[in-house]
C-alpha positions in Angstrom: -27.2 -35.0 -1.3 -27.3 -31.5 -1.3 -27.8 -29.1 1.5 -30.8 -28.0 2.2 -30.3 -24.3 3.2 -32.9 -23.5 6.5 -35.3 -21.0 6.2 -34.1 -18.6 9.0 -30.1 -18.7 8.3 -30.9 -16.7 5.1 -32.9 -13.8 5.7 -34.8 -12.2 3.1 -33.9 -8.3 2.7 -35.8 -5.5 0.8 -32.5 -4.2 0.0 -28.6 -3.5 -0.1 -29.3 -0.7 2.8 -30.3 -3.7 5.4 -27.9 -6.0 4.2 -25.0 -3.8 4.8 -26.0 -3.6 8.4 -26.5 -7.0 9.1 -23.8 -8.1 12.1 -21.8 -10.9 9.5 -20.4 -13.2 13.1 -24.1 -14.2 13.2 -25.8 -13.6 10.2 -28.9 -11.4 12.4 -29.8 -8.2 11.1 -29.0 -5.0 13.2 -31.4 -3.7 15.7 -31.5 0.0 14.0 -34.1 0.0 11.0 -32.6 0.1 7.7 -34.0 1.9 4.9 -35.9 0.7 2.1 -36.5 0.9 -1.6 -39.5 0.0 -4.2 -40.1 -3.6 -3.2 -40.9 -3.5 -6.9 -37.4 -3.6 -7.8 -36.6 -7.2 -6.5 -38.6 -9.3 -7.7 -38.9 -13.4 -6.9 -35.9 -13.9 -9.2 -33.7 -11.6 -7.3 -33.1 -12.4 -3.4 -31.1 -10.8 -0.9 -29.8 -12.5 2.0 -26.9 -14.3 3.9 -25.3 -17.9 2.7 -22.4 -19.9 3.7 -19.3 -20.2 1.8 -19.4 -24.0 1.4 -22.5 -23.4 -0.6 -21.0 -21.3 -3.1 -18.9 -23.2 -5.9 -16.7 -21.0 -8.9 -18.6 -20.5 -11.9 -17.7 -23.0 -14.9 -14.4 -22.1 -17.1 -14.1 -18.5 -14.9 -11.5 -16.9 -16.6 -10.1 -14.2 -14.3 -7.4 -15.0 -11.9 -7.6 -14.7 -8.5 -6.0 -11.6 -6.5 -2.4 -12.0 -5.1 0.2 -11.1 -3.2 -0.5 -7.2 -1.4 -4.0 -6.7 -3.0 -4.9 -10.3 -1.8 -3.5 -9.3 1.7 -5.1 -6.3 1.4 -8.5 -7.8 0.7 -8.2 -10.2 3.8 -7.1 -7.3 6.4 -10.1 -5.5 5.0 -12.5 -8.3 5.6 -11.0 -8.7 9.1 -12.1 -5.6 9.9 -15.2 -4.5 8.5 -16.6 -8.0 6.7 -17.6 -8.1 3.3 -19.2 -5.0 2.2 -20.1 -6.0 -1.5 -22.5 -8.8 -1.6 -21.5 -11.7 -4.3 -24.0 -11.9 -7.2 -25.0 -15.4 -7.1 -26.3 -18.1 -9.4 -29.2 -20.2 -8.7 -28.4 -23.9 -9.7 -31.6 -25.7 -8.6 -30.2 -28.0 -6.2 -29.3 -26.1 -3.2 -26.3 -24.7 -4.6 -24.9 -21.7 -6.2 -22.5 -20.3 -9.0 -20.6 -16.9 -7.8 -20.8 -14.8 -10.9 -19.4 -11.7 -9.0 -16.7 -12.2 -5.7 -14.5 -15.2 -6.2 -12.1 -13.3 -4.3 -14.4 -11.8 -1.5 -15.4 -15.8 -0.9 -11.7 -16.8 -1.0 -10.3 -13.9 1.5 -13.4 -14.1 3.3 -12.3 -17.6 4.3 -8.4 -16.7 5.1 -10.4 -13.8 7.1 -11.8 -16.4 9.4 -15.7 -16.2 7.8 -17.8 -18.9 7.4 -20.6 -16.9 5.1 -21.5 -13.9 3.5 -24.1 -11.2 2.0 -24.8 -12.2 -1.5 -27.3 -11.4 -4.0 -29.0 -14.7 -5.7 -30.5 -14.5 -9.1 -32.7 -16.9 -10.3 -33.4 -18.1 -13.9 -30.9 -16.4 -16.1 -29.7 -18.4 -18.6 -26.0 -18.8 -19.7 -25.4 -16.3 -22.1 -27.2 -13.8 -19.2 -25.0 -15.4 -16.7 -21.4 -14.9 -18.6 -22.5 -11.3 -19.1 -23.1 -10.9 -15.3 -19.5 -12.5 -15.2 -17.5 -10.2 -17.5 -19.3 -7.0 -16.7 -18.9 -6.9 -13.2 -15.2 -7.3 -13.3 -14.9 -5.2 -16.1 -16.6 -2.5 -13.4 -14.3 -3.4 -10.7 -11.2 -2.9 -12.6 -10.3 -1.8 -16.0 -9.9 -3.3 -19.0 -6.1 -1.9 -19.2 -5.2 -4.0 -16.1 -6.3 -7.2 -17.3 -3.7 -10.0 -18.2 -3.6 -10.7 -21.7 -5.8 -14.2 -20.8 -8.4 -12.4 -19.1 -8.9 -9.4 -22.3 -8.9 -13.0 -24.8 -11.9 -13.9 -22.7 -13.9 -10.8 -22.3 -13.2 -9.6 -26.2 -13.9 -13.8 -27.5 -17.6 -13.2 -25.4 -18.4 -10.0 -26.4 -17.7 -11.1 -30.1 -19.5 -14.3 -29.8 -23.4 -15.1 -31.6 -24.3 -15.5 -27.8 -23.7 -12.1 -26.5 -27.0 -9.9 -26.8 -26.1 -6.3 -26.5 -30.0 -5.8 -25.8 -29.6 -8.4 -22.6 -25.9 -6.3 -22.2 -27.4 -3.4 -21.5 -30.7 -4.9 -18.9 -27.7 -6.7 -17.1 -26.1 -3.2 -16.7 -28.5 -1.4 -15.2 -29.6 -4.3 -12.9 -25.9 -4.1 -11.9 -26.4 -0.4 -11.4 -29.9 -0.9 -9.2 -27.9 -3.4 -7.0 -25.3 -0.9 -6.3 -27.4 2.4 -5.8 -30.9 1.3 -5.2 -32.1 4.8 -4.5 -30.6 6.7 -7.2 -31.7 4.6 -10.0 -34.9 4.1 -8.8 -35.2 7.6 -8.6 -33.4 8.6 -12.5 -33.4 5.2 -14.9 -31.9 7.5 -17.6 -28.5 7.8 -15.2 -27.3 4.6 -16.4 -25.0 4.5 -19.2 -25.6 2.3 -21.9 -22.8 1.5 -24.3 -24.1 1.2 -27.7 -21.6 -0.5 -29.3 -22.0 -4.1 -31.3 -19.5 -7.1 -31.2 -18.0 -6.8 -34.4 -14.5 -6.7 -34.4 -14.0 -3.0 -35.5 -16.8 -1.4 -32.8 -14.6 -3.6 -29.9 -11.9 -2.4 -30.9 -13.0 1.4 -30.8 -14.3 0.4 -27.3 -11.5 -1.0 -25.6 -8.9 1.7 -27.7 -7.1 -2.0 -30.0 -6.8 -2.4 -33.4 -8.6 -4.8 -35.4 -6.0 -6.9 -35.6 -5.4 -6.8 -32.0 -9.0 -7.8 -31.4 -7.9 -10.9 -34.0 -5.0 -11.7 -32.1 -7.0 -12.1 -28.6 -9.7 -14.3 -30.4 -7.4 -16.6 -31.6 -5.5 -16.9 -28.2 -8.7 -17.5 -26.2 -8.3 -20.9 -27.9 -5.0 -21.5 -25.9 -5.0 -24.5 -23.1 -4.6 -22.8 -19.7 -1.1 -24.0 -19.2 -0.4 -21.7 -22.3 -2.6 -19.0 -21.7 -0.2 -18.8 -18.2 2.9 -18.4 -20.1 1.7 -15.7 -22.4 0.5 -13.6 -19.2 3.9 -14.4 -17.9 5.6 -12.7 -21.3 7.5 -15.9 -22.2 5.7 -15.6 -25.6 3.6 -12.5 -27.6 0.6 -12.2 -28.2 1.2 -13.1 -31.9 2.9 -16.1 -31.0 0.0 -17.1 -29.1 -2.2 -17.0 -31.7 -0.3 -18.7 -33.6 -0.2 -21.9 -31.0 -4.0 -21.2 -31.1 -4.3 -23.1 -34.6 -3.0 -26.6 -32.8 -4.7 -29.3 -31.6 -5.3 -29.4 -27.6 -3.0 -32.2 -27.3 -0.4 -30.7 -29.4 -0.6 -27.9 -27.0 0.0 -29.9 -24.5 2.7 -31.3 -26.0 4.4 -27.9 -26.3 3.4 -27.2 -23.1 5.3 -29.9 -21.8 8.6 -29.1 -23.6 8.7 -25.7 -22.7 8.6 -26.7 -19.0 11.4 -29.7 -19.6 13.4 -27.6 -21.4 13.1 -24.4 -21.4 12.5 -23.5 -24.8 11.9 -20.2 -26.1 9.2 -19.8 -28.9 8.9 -17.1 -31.2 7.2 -16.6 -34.5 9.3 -18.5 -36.3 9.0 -21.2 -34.3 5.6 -21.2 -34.2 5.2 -21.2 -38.0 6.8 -24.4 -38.5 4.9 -26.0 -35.6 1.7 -24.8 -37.7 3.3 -26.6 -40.9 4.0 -29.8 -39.5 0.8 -30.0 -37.4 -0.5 -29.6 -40.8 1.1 -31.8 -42.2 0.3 -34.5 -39.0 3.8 -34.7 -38.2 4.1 -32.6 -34.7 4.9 -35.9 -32.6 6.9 -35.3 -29.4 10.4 -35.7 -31.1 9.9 -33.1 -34.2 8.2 -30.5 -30.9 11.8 -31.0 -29.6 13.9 -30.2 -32.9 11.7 -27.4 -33.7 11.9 -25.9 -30.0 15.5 -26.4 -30.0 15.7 -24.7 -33.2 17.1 -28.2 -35.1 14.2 -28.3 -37.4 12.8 -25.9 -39.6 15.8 -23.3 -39.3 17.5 -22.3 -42.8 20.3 -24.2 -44.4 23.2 -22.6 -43.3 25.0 -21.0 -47.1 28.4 -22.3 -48.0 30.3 -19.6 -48.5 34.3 -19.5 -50.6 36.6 -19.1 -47.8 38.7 -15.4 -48.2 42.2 -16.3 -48.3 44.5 -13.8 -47.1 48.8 -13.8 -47.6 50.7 -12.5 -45.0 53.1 -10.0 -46.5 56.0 -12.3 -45.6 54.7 -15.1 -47.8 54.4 -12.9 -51.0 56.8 -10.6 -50.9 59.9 -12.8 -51.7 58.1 -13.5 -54.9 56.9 -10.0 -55.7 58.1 -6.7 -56.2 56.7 -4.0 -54.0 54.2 -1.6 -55.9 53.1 -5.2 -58.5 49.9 -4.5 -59.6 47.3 -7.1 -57.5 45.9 -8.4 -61.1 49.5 -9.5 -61.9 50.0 -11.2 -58.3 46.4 -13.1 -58.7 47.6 -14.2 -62.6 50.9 -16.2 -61.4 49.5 -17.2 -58.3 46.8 -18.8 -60.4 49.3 -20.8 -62.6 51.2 -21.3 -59.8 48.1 -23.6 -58.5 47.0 -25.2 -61.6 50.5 -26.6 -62.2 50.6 -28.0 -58.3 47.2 -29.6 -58.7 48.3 -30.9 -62.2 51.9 -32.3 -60.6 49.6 -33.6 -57.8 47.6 -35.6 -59.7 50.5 -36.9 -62.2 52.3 -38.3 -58.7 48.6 -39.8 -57.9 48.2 -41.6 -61.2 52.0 -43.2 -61.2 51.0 -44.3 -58.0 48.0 -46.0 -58.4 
């Protein structure tokens, strides 16, 4: 059964202004008055208020990792000592809980911070496509594109390329994202918000985010990559071309690989990755042919036999030859020197037998 969320523990705000002052240990607004903004602004499918954690569950097949190490510590000592500044952007599910679309990591310090809850900003009635575009836009205002993992640029180029994504509904989400952040100055100048007014085909997002087209190909295709894969491509074990190459298998063929690589060790390059395409093709990628073609046993090129280059030490020909014999005389006799050992050879052989 889900939680039913009282009344009181969530006040209602008229803006960002009073939520940044509410005390955070207790969830009551401060005493001094905060300012306000055209009520007109937040409408019934946009609340502000105070939730619990617990209530607050990762949104669906979220695609950017989690902060680490120093910025992760960094985040926490932050949140120590001045609480969570930034509400989250929530999504309204229905049934008493919520989707974060913006602040996995605020809710996730938060907690290692020693909070139970904190300010966040509820939306009510977007649909999905409106919901992945609050997703990708707000991290892609938080930090750059540049800084992204190679996973994380897959996701955001494969969403903005998609049918789904509505640069009309792009652009609304923007500026929403804009009035959440400075109330006051976009209320007062609409026209400060900048628009971007490019389209999803491949050659606009690549002029966007400074690629090629054929970079923007590659990070479609590896979008398609199981997470375990998507991992080691971040990590650099494989390119990006290699990737999208490993895109073009089945999801448990992946796996399979997947597997392999982590019993193993196994390097995979575009080689590599070609013949996996062929004999997935050709439904032979079981778990033994993954092996040999990992290993490099299958799939590499016949190795050319090549005449072996006979070289005589000068001790061996000179008792035969005169210093300063042309070479073309040497190779002559030594020829017939050979044909009649073979021949005796094989005389000896036929008495023999």
């Amino acid at each position: 059964m889900a939680t039913k969320i009282v009344e009181r523990s969530k006040p209602r705000l008229s803006s960002l202004d009073e939520l940044f002052k509410l005390d955070e240990t207790n969830g009551q607004a401060a005493t001094q008055p905060a300012a306000t903004v055209d009520a007109t602004e937040h409408s019934q499918d946009t609340i502000f208020t105070v939730l619990p954690f617990s209530l607050m569950d990762d949104y669906p097949g979220h695609p950017f990792r989690l902060y680490e190490g120093e910025r992760k510590a960094d985040m926490v000592d932050s949140i120590r000592q001045r609480g969570i500044l930034q509400p989250l952007i929530l999504r309204d599910k229905g049934n008493g809980r919520y989707n974060i679309l913006s602040g996995h990591n605020r809710k996730y310090c938060g907690i290692e911070a020693g909070r139970d809850s904190g300010p966040v900003i509820i939306k009510k009635n977007l649909s999905d496509e409106e919901a992945w575009i609050y997703v990708v836009e707000t991290n892609l205002i938080q930090r750059s594109f540049s800084d992204m993992s190679h996973s994380e640029k897959a996701a955001v180029l494969s969403l903005q390329h998609s049918k789904m994504f509505s640069q009309g509904k792009r652009n609304d989400i923007l500026a929403e994202i804009k009035r959440l952040e400075s109330p006051h100055e976009i209320s007062k100048n609409l026209t400060s918000v900048e628009f971007r007014k490019s389209s999803n085909t491949r050659d606009t997002l690549a002029k966007e985010y400074g690629l090629t087209s054929n970079q923007i190909a590659l990070y479609l295709r590896a979008n398609q990559l199981i997470d375990p894969l998507k991992i080691r491509m971040d990590n650099d074990e494989f390119p990006l071309s290699v990737a999208s190459q490993l895109s073009f298998l089945k999801e448990s063929e992946q796996k399979a690989i997947d597997k392999c690589i982590g019993l193993n060790g196994f390097k995979v390059d575009m080689k590599k990755a070609g013949v996996l395409r062929v004999y997935s093709g050709e439904a032979k990628l079981d778990d033994d042919n993954i092996y040999l073609i990992l290993n490099g046993t299958l799939g590499s090129s016949p190795q050319k036999k090549r005449s072996p280059t006979i070289r005589l030490k000068q001790r061996v020909y000179k008792q035969y030859f005169a210093p300063g014999q042309r070479s073309s005389e040497i190779e002559a006799v030594i020829e017939k020197a050979l044909d009649y050992y073979f021949s005796h050879q094989q005389q000896i052989h036929e008495q023999e037998s």
